[in-house]
C-alpha positions in Angstrom: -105.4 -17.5 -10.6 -103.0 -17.8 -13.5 -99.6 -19.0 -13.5 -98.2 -15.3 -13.7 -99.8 -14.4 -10.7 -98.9 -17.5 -9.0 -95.3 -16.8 -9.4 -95.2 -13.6 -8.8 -96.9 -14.2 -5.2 -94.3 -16.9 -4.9 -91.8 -14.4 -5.6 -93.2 -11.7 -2.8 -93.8 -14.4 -0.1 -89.7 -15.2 -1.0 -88.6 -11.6 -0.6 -90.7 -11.1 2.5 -89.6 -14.1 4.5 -86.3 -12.9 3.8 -86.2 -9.4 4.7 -87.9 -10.6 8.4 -85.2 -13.0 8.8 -82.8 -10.1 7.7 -84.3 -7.5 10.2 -84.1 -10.4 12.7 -80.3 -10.9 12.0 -79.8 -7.0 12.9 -82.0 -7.2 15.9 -85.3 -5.3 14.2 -88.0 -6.7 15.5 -91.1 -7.8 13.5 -94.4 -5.9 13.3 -97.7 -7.9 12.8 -101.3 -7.2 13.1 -103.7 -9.7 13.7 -107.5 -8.8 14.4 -106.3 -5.6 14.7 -104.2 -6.6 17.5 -100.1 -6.1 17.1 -97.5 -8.0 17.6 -94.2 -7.9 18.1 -90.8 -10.7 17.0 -87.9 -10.1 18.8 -84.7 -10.9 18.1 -84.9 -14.1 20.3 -88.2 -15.3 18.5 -90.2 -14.1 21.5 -93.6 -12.7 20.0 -95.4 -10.0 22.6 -97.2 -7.3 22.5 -95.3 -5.0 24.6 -93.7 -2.1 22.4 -90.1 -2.6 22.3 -88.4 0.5 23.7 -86.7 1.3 20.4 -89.7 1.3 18.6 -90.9 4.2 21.3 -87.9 6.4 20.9 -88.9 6.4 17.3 -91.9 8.7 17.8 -92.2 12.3 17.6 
């Protein structure tokens, strides 16, 4: 890997870490997938699997 894309990984790993703890701040959760499982961080750092209700209210 060269030293361009080094830092430019750097740079998206930065941006990312900030926007969850961002979303966190205004009490968005965080959406992960893992083995195609998903997860969800709460505001309070509790990480479940259980929809959030906001996140229902957002469907169609």
């Amino acid at each position: 890997m060269s030293d361009f894309e080094r830092l430019v990984l750097k740079i998206a790993a930065t941006a990312t870490k900030n926007a969850q703890k961002e979303s966190l701040k205004k009490g968005v959760a965080n959406v992960y997938s893992k083995n195609g499982q998903i997860y969800f961080q709460l505001p309070d750092g509790t990480i479940t699997q259980q929809e959030p209700q906001v996140y229902k209210d957002l469907r169609l």
